[in-house]
C-alpha positions in Angstrom: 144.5 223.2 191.3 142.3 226.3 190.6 141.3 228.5 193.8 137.6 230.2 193.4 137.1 232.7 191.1 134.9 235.7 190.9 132.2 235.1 188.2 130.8 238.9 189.1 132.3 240.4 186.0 130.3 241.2 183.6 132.8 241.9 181.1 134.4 238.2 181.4 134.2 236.7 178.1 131.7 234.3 177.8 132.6 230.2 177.7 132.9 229.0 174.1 129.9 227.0 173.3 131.0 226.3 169.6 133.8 226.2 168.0 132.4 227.9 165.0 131.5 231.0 167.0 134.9 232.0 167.4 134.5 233.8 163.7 131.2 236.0 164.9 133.4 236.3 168.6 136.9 237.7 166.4 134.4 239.8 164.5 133.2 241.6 167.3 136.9 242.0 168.7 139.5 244.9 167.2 140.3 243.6 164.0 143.6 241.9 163.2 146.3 242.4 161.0 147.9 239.6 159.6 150.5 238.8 157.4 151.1 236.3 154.5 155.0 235.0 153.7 154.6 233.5 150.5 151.4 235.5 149.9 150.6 234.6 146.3 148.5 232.0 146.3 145.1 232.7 145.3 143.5 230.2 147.9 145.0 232.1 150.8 144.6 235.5 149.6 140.7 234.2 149.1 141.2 233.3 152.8 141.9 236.3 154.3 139.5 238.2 152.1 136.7 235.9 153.6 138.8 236.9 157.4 138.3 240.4 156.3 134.7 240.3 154.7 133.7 238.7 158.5 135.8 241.4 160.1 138.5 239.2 161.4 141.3 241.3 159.8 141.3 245.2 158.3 144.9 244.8 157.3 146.4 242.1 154.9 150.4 242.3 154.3 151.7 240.1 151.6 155.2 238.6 151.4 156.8 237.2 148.3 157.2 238.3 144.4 155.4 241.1 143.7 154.3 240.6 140.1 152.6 237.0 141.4 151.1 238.6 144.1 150.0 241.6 142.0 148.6 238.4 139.7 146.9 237.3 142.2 145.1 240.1 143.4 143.9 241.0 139.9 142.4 237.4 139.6 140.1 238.1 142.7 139.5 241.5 141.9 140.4 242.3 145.4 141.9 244.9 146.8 145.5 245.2 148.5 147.8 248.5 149.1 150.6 249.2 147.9 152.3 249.8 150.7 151.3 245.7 152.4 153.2 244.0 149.2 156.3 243.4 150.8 159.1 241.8 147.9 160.8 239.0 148.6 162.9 237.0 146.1 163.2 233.2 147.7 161.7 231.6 150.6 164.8 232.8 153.0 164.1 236.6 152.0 160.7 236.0 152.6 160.8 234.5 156.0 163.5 237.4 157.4 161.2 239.6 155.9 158.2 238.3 157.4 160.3 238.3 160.7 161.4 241.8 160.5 157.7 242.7 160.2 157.0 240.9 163.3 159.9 242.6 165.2 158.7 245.8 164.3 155.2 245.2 166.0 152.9 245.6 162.3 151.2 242.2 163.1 149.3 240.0 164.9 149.0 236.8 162.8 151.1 234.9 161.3 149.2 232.8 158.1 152.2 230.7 156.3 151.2 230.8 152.7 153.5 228.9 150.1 156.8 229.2 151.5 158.5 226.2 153.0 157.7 225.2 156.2 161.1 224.2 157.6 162.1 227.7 156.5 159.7 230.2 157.9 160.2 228.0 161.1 163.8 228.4 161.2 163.4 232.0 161.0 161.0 232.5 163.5 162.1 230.1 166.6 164.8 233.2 167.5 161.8 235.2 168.1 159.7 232.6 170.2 159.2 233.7 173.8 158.1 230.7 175.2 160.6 227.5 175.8 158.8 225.6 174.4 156.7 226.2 171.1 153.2 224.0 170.5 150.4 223.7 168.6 147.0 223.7 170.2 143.7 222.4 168.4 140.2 223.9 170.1 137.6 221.3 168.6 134.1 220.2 169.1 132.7 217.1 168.0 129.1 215.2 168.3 130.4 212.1 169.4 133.0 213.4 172.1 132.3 214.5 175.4 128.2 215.5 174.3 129.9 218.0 171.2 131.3 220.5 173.7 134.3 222.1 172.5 137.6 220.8 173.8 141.1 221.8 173.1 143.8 218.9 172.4 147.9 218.9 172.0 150.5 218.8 170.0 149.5 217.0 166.4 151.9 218.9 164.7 155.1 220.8 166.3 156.4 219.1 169.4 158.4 215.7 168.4 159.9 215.6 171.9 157.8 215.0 174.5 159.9 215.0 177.6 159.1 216.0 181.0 160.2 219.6 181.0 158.3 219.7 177.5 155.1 218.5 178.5 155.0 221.0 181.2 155.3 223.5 179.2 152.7 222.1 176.6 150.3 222.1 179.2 151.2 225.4 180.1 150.4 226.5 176.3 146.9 224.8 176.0 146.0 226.2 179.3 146.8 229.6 178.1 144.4 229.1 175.0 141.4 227.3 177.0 141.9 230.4 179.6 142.1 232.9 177.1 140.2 231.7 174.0 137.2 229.2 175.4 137.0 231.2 178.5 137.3 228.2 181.0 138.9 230.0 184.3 140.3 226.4 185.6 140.5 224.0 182.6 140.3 220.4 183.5 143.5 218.5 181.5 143.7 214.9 180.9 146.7 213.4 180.3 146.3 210.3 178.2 147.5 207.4 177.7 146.3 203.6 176.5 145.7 202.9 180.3 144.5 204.5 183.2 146.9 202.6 185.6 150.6 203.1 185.8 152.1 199.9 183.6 156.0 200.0 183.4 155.7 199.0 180.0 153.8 201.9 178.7 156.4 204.9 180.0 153.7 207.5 179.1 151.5 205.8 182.1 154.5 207.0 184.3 155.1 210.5 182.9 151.3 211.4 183.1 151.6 210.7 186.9 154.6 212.5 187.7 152.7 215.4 185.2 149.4 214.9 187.8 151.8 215.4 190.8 153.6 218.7 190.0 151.4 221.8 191.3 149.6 223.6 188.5 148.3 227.3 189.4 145.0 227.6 187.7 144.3 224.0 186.2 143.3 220.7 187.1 145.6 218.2 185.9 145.7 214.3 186.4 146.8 211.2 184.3 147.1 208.7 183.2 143.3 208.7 181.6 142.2 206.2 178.5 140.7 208.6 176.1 137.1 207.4 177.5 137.5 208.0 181.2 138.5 211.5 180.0 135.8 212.8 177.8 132.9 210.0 178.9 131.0 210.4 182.0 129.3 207.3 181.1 132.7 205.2 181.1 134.1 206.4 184.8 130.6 205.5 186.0 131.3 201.8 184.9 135.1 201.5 185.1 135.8 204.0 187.9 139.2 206.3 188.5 139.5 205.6 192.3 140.0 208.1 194.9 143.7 209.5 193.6 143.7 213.3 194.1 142.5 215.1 191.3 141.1 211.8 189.5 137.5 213.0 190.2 137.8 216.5 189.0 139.1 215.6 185.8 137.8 212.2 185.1 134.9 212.6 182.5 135.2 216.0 182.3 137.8 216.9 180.7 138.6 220.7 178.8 142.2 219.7 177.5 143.3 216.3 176.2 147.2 216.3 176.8 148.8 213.0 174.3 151.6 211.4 175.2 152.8 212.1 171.9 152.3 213.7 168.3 151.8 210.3 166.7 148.9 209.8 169.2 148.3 213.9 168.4 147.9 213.5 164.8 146.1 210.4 164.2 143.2 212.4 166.8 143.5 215.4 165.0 143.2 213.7 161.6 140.3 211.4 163.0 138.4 215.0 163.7 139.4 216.6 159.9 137.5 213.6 158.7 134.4 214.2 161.1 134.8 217.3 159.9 134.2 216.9 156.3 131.1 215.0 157.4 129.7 217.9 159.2 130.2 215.7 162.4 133.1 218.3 163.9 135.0 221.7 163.7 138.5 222.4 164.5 140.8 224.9 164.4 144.4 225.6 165.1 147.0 227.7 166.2 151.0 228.0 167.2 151.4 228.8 170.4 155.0 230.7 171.4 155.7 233.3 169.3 155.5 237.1 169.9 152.2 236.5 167.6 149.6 233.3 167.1 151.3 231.5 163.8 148.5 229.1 161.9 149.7 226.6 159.6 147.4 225.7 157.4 146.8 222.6 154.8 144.9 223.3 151.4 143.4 219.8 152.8 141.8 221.5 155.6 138.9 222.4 155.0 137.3 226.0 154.5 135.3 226.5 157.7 138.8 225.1 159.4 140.9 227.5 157.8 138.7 230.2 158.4 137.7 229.4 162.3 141.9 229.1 162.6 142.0 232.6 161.6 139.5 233.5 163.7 141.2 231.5 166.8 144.4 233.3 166.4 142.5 236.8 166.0 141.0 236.5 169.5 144.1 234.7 170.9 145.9 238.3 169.8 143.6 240.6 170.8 142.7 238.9 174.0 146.5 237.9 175.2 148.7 240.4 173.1 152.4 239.5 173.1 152.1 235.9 174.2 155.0 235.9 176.5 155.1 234.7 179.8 156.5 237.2 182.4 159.2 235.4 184.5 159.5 232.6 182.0 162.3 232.0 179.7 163.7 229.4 178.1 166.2 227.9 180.7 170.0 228.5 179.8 171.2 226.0 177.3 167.8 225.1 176.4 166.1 226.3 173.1 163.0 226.9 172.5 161.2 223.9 170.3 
């Protein structure tokens, strides 16, 4: 639970009230440097000349073959120095490369560009200073909770969704609505296909052992049905009962917690579509590493790949070095 804070400051950063302001909010922030492994595509390097246009990023640092990259920079007509085209022969030179940059503190976003994923991920979990490495999605959209924007987890990294890991998932997302949407206390729902604990449905169980654990500056309770978390309308008619914490979160929920990615991505999916419709905006970012890492799909669409960018620009200059002090990954344990 979240003691009171002091809303005094006048400095505080202001609540997120759309998901697409985070590109004006990153452009009013110190600008960004980010860097590219596999930087030769002419989609991303049109990307992050759009980030850098919007002042998102001053600095863009390209991994991969030079004469493709040099290509691809003559086909914009952009401009790139020297000095930021970084050779790399194959996707494993790339990604050490890419990681030796981050090492050395020249970065603060990491935008995957055509290098295989499995690689560049294999190459940078050594460096992730979190135990547990997530993927957080800050989204609005008009049918959910009145369009207000709303952060959900994990639709793409986590694949094991144990105990130990969903703490520290929560943990993640917290960090982001704290630090990114500006919500002192975030309200998290942990969902699952029924509000009631069924010993059938073991993500029932694990979302109330979740709501029992103390958690310093959030609300947490579970099990919710995706309604009685974003729907004021649906606890009014169902009800939560009187189960500590129910109240605060029910209906009102900043974070949506799944019990799973498969539950994770079939959300996230369901909001790209409401996207392309004009009906929601999303954007993403990796949550664990000394710097925010997006991962983005040429499906996405423009505005999302754009308002990731500009997600993991203010997640860097607001909350530099991502790590957690006390934290580490417990012995025997590696990060995910």
């Amino acid at each position: 639970m979240c003691a009171d804070t002091d809303q005094s400051d006048v400095m505080k950063p202001q609540r997120l009230d759309a998901v697409a302001d985070l590109i004006e909010i990153a452009g009013r922030l110190p600008a960004s440097t980010a860097v590219v492994p596999g930087g030769h595509r002419v989609e991303d390097l049109r990307l992050v000349e759009s980030a850098r246009d919007h002042g998102i990023v001053d600095r863009i640092v390209l991994v991969g073959d030079k004469s493709r990259i040099s290509a691809a920079i003559d086909q914009l007509g952009i401009e790139i120095a020297d000095g930021d085209i970084v050779a790399g022969g194959d996707d494993e030179q790339i990604a050490a490369a890419t990681v030796e940059l981050i090492e050395a503190g020249e970065v603060d976003i990491v935008l995957k560009g055509d290098i295989s994923t499995p690689i560049i991920n294999r190459h940078m979990l050594p460096l992730a200073v979190r135990p547990t490495v997530s993927l957080a999605t800050v989204f609005d959209a008009a049918p959910i909770a009145g369009g207000r924007p709303m952060l959900m987890t994990d639709a793409g990294v986590t694949t094991v969704c144990s105990f130990e890991r969903m703490v520290d998932m929560i943990e993640n997302a917290v960090d982001v609505a704290r630090t990114v949407m500006a919500i002192d206390c975030p309200r998290v729902a942990l969902l699952s296909a029924n509000e009631k604990q069924i010993p059938s449905l073991p993500s029932t169980s694990l979302a109330a052992r979740l709501s029992q654990r103390e958690w310093p500056g959030a609300s947490v309770y579970g099990p919710l049905s995706f309604d009685l978390a974003t729907d004021p309308d649906s606890v009014a008619v169902k009800g939560v009962g009187d189960l500590p914490g129910a109240s605060e979160v029910a209906g009102r929920a900043d974070v949506l917690v799944c019990p799973g990615i498969d539950t994770a991505n079939v959300l996230y999916k369901m909001i790209a579509a409401m996207n392309k419709y004009g009906e929601a905006s999303l954007a993403s970012v990796t949550v664990g590493f000394p710097v925010p890492y997006v991962i983005l799909s040429r499906a996405d669409s423009l505005e999302t790949r754009l308002v990731s960018i500009a997600l993991c620009a203010v997640y860097s200059q607001r909350n530099p070095g991502q790590s957690v002090p006390g934290r580490t990954a417990p012995s025997g344990r590696k990060p995910i």
